[in-house]
Backbone as CSV, one residue per row, in Angstrom:
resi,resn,N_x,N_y,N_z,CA_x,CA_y,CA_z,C_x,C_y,C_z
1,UNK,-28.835,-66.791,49.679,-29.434,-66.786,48.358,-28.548,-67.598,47.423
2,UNK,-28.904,-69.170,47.015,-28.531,-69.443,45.753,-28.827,-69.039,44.349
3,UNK,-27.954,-68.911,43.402,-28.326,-68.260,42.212,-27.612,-69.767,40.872
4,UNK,-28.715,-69.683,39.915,-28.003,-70.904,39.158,-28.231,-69.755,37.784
5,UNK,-27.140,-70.040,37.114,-26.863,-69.224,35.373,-27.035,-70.241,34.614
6,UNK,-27.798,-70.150,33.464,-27.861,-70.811,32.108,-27.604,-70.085,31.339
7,UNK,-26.695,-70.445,30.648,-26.307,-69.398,29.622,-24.471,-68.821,30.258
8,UNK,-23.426,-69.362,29.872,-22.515,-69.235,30.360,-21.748,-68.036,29.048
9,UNK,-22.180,-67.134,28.070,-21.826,-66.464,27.212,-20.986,-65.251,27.808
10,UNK,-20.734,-64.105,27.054,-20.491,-63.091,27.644,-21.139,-62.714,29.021
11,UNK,-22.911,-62.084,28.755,-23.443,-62.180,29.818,-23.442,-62.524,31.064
12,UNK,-23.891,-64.382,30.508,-23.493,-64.640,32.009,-21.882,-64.798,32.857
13,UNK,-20.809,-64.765,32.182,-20.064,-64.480,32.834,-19.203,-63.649,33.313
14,UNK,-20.207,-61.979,32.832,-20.324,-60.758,33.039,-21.193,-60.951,34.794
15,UNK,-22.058,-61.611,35.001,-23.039,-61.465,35.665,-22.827,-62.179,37.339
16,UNK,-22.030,-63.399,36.696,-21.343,-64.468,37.205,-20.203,-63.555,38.263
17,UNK,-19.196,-62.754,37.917,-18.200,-61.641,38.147,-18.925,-61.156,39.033
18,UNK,-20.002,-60.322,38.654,-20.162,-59.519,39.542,-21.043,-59.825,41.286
19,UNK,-21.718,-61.205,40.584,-22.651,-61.769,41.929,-21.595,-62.331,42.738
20,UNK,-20.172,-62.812,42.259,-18.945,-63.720,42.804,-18.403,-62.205,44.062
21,UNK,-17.960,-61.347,43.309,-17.352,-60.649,44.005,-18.866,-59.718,44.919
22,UNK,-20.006,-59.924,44.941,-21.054,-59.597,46.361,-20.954,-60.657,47.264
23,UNK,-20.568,-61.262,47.188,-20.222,-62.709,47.916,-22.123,-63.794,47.615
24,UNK,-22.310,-63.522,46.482,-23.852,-64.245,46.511,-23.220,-65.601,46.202
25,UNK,-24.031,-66.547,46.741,-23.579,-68.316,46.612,-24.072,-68.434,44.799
26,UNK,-23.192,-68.787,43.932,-23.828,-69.366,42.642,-23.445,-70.765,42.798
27,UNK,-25.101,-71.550,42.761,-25.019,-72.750,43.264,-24.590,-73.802,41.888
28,UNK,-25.150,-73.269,40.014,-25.134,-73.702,39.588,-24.630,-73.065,38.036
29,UNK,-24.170,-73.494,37.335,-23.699,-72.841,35.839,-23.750,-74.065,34.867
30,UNK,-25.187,-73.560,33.719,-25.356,-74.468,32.731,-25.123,-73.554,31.308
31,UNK,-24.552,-74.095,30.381,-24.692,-73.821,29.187,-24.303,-75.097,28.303
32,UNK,-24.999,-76.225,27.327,-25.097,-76.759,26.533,-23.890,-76.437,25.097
33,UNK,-23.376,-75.056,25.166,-22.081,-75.297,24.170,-20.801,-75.297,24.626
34,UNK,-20.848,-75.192,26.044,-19.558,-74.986,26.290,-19.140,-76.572,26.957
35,UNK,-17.781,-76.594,26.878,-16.843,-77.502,27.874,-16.403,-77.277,28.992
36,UNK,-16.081,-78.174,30.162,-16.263,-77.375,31.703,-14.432,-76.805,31.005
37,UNK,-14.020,-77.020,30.767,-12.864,-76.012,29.946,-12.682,-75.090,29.608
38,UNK,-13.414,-75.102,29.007,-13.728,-73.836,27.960,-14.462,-73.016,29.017
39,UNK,-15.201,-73.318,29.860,-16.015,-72.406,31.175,-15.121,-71.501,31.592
40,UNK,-14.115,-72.648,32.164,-12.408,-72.386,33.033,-11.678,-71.411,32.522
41,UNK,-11.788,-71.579,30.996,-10.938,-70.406,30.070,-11.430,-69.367,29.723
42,UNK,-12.862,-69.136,29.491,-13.524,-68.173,29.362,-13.999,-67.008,30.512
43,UNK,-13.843,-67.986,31.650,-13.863,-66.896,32.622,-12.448,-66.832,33.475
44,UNK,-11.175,-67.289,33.643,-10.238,-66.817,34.356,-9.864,-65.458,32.818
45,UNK,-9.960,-65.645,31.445,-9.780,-64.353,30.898,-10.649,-63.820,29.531
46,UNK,-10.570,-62.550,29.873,-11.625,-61.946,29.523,-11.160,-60.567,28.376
47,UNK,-11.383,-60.099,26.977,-10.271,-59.425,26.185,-11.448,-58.002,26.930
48,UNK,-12.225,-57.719,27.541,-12.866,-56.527,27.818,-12.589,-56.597,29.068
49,UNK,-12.907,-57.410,29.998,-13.070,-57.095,31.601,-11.362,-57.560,32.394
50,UNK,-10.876,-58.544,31.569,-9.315,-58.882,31.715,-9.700,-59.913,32.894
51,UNK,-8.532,-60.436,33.422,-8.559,-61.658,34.283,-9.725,-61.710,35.561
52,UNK,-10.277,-62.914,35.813,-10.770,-62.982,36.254,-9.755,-63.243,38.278
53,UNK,-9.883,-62.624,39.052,-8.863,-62.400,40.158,-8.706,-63.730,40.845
54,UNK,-8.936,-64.807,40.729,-9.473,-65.842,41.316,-8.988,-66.909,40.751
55,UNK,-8.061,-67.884,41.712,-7.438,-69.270,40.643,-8.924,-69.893,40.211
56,UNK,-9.054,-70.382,39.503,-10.061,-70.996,38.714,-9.468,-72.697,38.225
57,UNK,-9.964,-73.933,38.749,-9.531,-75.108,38.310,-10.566,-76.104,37.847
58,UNK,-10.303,-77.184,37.885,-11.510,-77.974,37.487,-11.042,-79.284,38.879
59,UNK,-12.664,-79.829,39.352,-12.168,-81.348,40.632,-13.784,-82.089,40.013
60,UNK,-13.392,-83.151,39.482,-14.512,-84.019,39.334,-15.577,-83.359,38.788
61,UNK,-15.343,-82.562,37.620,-16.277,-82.302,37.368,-17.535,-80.897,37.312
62,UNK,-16.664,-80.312,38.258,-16.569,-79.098,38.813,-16.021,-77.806,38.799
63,UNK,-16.335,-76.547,38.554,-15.236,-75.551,38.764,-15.161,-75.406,40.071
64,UNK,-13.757,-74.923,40.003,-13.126,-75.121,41.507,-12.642,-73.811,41.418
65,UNK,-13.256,-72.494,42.249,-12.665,-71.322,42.981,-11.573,-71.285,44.046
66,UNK,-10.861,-70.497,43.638,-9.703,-70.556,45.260,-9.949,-71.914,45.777
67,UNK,-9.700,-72.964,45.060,-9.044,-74.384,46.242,-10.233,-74.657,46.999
68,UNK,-11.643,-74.036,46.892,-12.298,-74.427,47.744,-13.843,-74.243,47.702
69,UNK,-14.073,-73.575,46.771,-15.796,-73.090,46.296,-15.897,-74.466,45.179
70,UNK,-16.682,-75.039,45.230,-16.897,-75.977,43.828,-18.736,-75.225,43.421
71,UNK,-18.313,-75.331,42.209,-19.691,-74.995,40.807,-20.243,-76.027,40.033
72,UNK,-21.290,-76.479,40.685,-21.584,-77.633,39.719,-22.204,-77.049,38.397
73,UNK,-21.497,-77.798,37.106,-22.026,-77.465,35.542,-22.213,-78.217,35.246
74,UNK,-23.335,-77.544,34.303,-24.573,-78.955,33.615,-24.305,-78.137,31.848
75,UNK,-24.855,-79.297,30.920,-24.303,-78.619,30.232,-25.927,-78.897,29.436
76,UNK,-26.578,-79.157,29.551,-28.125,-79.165,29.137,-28.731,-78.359,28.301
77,UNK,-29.475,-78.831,27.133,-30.526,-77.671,26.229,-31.507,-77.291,26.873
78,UNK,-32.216,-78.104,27.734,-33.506,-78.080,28.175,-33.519,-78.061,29.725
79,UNK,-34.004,-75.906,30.369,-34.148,-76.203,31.996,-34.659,-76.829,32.420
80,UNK,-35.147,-78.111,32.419,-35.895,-78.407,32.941,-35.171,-80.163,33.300
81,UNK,-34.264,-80.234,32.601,-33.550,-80.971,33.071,-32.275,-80.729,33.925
82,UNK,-32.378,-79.568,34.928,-31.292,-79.772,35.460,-31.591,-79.312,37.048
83,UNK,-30.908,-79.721,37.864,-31.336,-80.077,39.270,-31.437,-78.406,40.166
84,UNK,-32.405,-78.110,40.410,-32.497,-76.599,41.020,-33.149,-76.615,41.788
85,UNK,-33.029,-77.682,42.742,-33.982,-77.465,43.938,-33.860,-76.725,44.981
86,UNK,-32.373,-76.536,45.234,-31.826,-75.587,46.297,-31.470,-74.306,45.327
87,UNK,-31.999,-73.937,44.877,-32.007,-72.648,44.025,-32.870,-71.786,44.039
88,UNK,-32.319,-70.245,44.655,-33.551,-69.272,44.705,-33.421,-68.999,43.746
89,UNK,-32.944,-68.332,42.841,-33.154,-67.757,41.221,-32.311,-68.587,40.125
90,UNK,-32.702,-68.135,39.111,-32.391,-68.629,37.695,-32.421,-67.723,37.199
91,UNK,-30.963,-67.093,36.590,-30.584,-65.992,35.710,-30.535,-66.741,34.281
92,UNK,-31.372,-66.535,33.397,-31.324,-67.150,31.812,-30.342,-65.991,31.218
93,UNK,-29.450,-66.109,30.787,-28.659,-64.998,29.880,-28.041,-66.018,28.476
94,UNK,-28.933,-67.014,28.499,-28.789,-68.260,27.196,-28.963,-67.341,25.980
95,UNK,-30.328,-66.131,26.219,-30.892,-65.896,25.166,-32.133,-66.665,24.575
96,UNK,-32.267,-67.738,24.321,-33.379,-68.572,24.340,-34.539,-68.613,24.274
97,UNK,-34.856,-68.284,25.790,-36.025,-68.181,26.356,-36.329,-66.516,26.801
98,UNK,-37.296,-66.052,26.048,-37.510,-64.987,26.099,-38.963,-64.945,26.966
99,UNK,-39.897,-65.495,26.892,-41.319,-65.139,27.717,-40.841,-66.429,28.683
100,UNK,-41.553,-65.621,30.277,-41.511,-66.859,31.086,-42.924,-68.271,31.287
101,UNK,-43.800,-68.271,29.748,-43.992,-69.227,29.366,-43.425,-70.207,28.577
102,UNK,-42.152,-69.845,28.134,-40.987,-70.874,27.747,-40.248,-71.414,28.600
103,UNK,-40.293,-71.253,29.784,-39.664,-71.977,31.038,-40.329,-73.089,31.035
């Protein structure tokens, strides 16, 4: 099961945590305000849930898990521009899009 997050806020990287440590594949992580930096920093720490257990880096573009998982991030307003073809679900935790006639 691939899983792609839009919406990289609290939420999703509340959500992100917990699908990481079921071992579910997250194929993709978009959010439009953040920097793949700021991704990096926001999830290795956390002032409620505390560190995230996992070196966390950046390779081309990418977050990079333990030396060896890469996350491709998009940083897009609009789903519909971003590549989800090998993707079984789409967790929106953007906020955004509330009816799934706004998809």
């Amino acid at each position: 099961m691939n899983v792609a997050i839009n919406g990289f806020g609290r939420i999703g990287r509340q959500i992100f945590r917990q699908l990481f440590e079921k071992g579910v594949i997250i194929a993709s992580i978009n959010d439009h305000n953040l920097s793949i930096e700021q991704m990096r920093i926001l999830l290795s720490y956390d002032s409620i849930y505390g560190r995230f257990p996992h070196s966390i880096g950046i390779k081309e573009g990418k977050l990079l898990i333990n030396n060896k998982i890469e996350l491709n991030c998009y940083f897009e307003k609009e789903l519909s521009q971003l590549d989800l073809i090998e993707t079984d679900y789409l967790i929106d935790s953007s906020g955004k899009n509330r009816t799934k006639k706004e998809y």
